[in-house]
N, C-alpha and C positions, 0 to 999 in steps of 0.2 A: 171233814165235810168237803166235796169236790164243789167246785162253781161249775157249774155245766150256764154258759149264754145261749142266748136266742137270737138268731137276727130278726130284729123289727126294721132295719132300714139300710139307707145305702152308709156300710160303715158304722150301724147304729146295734147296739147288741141290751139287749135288757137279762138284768139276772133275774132267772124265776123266784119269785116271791117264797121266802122263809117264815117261817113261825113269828118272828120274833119281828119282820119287815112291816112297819107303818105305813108306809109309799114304794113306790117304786124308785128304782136304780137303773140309771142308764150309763151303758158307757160308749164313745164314740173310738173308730179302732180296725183302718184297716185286717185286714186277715191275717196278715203276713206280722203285723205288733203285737199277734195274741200270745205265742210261747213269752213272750218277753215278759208280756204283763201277766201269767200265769207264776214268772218265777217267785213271787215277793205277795205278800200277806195285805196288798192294796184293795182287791175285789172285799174280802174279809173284811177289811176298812169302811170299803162305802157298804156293807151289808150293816155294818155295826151303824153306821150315820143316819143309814133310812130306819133304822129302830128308835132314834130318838122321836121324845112326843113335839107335835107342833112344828113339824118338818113339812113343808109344800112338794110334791110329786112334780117331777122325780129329782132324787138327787142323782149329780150328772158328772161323769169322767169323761176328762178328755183323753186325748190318744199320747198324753205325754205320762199318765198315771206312772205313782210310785208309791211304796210305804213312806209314810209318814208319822207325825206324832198326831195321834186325835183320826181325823180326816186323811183322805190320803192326798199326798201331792197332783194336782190336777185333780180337785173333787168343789163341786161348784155346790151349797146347798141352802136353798132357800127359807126361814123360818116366819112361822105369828109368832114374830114376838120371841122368841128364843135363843141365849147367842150362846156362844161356844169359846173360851179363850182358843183351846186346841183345833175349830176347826178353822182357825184363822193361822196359830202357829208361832212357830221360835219367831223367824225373822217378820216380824209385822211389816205392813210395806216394801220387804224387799221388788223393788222394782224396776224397770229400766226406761232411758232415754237416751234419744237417736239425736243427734248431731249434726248439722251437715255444711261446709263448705261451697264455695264456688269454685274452688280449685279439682281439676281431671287428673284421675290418675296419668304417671309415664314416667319409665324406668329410672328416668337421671333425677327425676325432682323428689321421685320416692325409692330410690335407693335404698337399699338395707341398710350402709352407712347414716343414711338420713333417719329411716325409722326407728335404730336402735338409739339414735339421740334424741330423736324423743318417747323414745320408752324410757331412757335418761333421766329425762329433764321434770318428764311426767312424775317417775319415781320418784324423784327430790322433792315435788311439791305436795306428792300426794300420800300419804302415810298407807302400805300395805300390810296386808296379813292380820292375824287375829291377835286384840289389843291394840293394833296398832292405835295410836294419840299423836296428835297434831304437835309440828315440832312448830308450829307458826304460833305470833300469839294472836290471839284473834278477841280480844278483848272487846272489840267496837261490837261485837254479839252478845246477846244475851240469850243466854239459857232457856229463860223461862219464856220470852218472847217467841224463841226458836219453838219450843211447846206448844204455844198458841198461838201463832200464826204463822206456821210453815216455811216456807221457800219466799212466802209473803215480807218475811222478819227482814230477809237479807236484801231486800230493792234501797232502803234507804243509808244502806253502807257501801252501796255500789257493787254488791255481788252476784245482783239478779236486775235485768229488765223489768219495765210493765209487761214487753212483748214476752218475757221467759214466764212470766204468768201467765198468761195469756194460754201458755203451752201446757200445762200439766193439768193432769187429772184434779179435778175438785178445786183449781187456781192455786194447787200449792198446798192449800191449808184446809183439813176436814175439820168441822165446826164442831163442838162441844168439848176441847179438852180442856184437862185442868190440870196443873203442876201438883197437887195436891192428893191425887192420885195414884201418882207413880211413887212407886215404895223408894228410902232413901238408899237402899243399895242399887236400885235400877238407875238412879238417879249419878249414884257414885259413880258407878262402871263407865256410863256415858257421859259424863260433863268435857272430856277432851276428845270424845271419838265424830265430833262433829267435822268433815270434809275427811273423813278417811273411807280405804274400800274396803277391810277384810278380808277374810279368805272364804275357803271354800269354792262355790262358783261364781263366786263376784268376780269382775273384769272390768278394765276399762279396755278397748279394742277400735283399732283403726282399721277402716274397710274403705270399702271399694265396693260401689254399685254395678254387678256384673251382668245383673239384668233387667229390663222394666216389661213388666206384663201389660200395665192400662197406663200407656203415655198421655193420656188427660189427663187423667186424675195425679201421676205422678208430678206429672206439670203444674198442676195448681198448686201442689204441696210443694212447689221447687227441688222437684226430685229428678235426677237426671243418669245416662247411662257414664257410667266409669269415675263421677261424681265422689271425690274421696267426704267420708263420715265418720264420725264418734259413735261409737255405744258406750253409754253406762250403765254398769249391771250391779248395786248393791241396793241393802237397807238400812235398819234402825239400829245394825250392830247391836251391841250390848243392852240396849236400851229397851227393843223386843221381846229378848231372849227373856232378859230377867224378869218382866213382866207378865207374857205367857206364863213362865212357871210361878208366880207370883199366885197369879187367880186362878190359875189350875186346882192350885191347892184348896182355894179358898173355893171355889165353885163343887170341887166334891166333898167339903166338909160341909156346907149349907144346903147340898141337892134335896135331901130328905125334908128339908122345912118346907119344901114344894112341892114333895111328891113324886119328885124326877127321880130316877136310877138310870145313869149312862150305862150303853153296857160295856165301858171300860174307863178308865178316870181320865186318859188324858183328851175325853169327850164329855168332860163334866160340862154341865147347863146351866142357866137356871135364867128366869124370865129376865128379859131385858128393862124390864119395869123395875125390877127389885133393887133396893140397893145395893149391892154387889155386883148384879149385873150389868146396873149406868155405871157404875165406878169403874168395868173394866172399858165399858165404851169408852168414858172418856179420857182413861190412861191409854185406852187401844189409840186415839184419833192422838193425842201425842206424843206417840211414837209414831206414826203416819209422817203428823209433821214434822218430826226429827227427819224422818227417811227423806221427806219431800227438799227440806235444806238441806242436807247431805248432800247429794245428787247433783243439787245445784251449786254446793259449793265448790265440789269436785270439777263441775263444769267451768266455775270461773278460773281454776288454775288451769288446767288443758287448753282454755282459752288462752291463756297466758303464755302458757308455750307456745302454742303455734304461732301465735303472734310473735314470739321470737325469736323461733327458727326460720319463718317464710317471709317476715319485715311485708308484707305485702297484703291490700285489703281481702284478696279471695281468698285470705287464708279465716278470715270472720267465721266462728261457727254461731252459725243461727240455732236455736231449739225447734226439732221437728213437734216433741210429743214425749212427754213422759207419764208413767202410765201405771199402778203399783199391781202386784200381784197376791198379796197375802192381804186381806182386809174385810171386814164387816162393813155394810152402807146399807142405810135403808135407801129402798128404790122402789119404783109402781112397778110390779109385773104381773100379769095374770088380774089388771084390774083392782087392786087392792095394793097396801105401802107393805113392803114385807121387808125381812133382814136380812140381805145373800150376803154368805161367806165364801170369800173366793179363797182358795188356799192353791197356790201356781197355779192359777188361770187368769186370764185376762180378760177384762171388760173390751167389749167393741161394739159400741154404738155405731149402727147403722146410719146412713144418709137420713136426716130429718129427724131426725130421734130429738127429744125435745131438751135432754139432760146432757145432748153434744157442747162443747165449748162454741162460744157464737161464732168463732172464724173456721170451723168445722161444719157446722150446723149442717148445711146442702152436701155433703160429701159424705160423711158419717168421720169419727177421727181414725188416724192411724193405729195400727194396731198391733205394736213392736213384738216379734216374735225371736228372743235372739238362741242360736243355735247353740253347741257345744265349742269346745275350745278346739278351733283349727274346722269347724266346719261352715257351713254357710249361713245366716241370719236373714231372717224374712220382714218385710214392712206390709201388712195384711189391712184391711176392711170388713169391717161385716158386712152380712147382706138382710135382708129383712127377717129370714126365717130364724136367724141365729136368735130370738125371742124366745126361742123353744130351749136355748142353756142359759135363761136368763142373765141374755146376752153377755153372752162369755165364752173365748176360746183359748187356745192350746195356750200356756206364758213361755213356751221353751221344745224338746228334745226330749227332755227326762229321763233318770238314769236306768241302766238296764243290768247292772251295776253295782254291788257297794261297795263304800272307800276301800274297807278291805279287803275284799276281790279283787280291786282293780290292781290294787300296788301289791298282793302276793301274784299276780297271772300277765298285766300287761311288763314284754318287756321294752324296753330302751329302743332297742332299733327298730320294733314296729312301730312305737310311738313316736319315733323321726320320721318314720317315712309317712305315716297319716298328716304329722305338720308340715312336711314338706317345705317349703321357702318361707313360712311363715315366722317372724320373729317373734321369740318371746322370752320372760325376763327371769324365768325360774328355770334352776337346776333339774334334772328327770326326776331325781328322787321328791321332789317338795310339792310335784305338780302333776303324778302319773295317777292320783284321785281324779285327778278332772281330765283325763284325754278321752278325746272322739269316743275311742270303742268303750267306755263304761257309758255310753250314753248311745238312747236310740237314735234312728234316723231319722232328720229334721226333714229330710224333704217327705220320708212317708209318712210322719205325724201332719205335717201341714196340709200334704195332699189328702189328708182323711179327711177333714173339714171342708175343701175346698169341693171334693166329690159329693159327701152331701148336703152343698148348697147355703151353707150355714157364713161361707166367709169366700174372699177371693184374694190373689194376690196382689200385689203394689207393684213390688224390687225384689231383689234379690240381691243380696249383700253377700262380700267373701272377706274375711279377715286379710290386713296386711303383719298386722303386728297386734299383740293381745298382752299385756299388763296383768298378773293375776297374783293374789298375795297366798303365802304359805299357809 
């Protein structure tokens, strides 16, 4: 079966309604993105998601769309009442936060010399790659506190601010988990992967603010031009992974006691009332809050470094915003409490939106959009209309790409010449899954959103140096 789209707007494409489609499907998508997202079985994906029962119109792709497990990557899908382990995903919470310094970029203080010492130093305190386990011991943690109350657990060990709360989605911590939930192999796998990044396209990355679009609003946010910053790009690690396929299983062996038929298993359902259903809520929101201390643990080392390479106060990284991108949240839209699953998209509450964080509140919050490896990274805002993907845009790029494409087709010397002066800490062979050309273009994914009205820019960020595990 061919998808033939429609445009209904600017950048706005709806698939014509299928037999088997409950709601409508919309996907947002420059014209020049369409080959790209025709190559991969993602539209098939959100046809399959608007078939489920108890889905709210429409379900919504962004211009970053990929296949995925369940839902497709950038598929936004609001339910009564309905959840979905798969259309939330492996990595639960994988998500990111922006970092930012007082210190301006300039050639002598950020030297490649200097940056590849602290891609160094970074590397020694920060465990990469897949399994990576923390060689620190970090005893003064607890597990299960990390579980229920997020980024929150780590303020009274000294690894998180009030103001590092202050900064993240949900303060850290989504309300309803229980240890009791999480199966003990998910439990296993994750007990030491807390403050590690992973692989895949997790990063941590040192940039540089190369441009600001709304210098108000960047100002309030103490966002500034050539202003050096952190990104952190991971999640819940192991702790996700095993979980997702945990209730995956379990939600297509019990679909039939309700009547559901996904129409493929890793879209299995079943009502969020049901017992099975709260049990994956609440193993889902503790791994959120796994992802959410992660993030910030990894932020207290990087802190650590710079503090030790620059001995000097403007080298402080403040927390802009951290922000999750894989996640189930009940939230009011359309006038009623409904369940969006965001799978790689991003929440951005608009200026005055009432569920903004109170130091956001008048502005609407930041809305981290980070690029590929060696490309540029956006700091974004919604605007009021963005209601209409209940409120949620692009999390990324998204690949155009799969891993193995990339590393049988891209070779070496084009993949140096796309990174051009950028440092980074892996070999070609361990890192050519994650370059530029397996992913699309960040600046025409962003400007799909921007053109129709839904978000606007902040900065514009360029990688100095990028941290990425095998």
């Amino acid at each position: 079966m061919e998808v033939k789209l429609k445009k209904i707007g600017i950048n706005l494409w709806e698939i014509p309604k299928q037999p088997e489609m409950k709601v409508k499907a919309v996907i947002y998508a420059k014209k020049e993105l369409l080959d790209q997202i025709y190559r991969d079985q993602s539209l098939f994906q959100l046809i399959q998601s608007a078939s489920l029962p108890k889905v709210i119109s429409p379900v919504v792709a962004m211009p970053d769309i990929h296949e995925g497990f369940g839902l497709p990557i950038g598929g936004v899908m609001a339910t009564d009442g309905l959840v979905s382990s798969g259309a939330v995903g492996m990595d639960i919470n994988c998500g990111v936060r922006l970092l930012f310094s007082q210190m301006k970029y300039d050639q002598k203080t950020f030297s490649p010399d200097i940056l590849r010492l602290l891609v160094h130093k970074i590397e020694s305190e920060v465990p990469i790659g897949l399994g990576g386990k923390h060689r620190h011991q970090l005893q003064k943690i607890s597990f299960a506190e990390v579980i229920t109350h997020g980024a929150q657990a780590l303020v009274k060990n000294g690894f998180a601010t009030p103001a590092d709360i202050q900064s993240i989605e949900e303060n850290g911590c989504l309300p309803g988990a229980d240890l009791r939930y999480l199966s003990p192999r998910a439990i296993k796998r994750a007990e030491k992967e807390l403050g590690t990044l992973g692989s895949g396209n997790h990063f941590v990355e040192i940039q540089r603010i190369r441009e600001v679009f709304d210098p108000d609003l960047a100002k309030k946010w103490g966002l500034s031009l050539d202003q050096i910053c952190v990104m952190i790009h991971t999640g819940s690690r192991a702790l996700g992974h095993q979980t997702c396929l945990d209730y995956t299983q379990r939600f297509f062996q019990e679909e039939s006691k309700y009547g559901i038929k996904a129409p493929v298993r890793n879209l299995a359902s079943l009502p969020a009332s049901s017992p099975t259903g709260a049990a994956y809520l609440s193993a889902m929101a503790g791994c959120v809050n796994f992802a959410f201390a992660n993030r910030q643990l990894i932020t207290w080392f990087v802190r650590k470094v710079f503090e030790e390479v620059f001995k000097k106060p403007e080298a402080q990284l403040t927390l802009l915003y951290d922000v999750a991108h894989n996640i189930a949240k009940w939230e009011e839209h359309q006038g009623k409490k409904v369940l969006v699953h965001r799978k790689g998209a991003t929440r951005a509450l608009p200026a005055n939106h009432p569920q903004n964080p109170q130091k956001y509140l008048q502005t609407g919050h930041p809305a981290i959009v980070p690029g590929s490896m060696g490309t540029a990274s956006y700091v974004m805002v919604g605007l009021p209309s963005v209601v209409q993907t209940f409120c949620s845009i692009n999390h990324g790029a998204g690949r155009t790409m799969s891993r193995g494409e990339a590393i049988r087709t891209i070779k070496k010397e084009d993949f140096e010449q796309k990174m051009g002066k950028i440092i980074y800490n892996m070999p070609f062979h361990k890192i050519v899954d994650e370059a530029p050309q397996a992913y699309k273009d960040i600046d025409l994914v962003v400007e799909t959103l921007v053109e129709a009205g839904l978000t606007k820019k902040v900065c514009r960020l360029e990688p100095l140096a990028v941290i990425k595990g095998d």
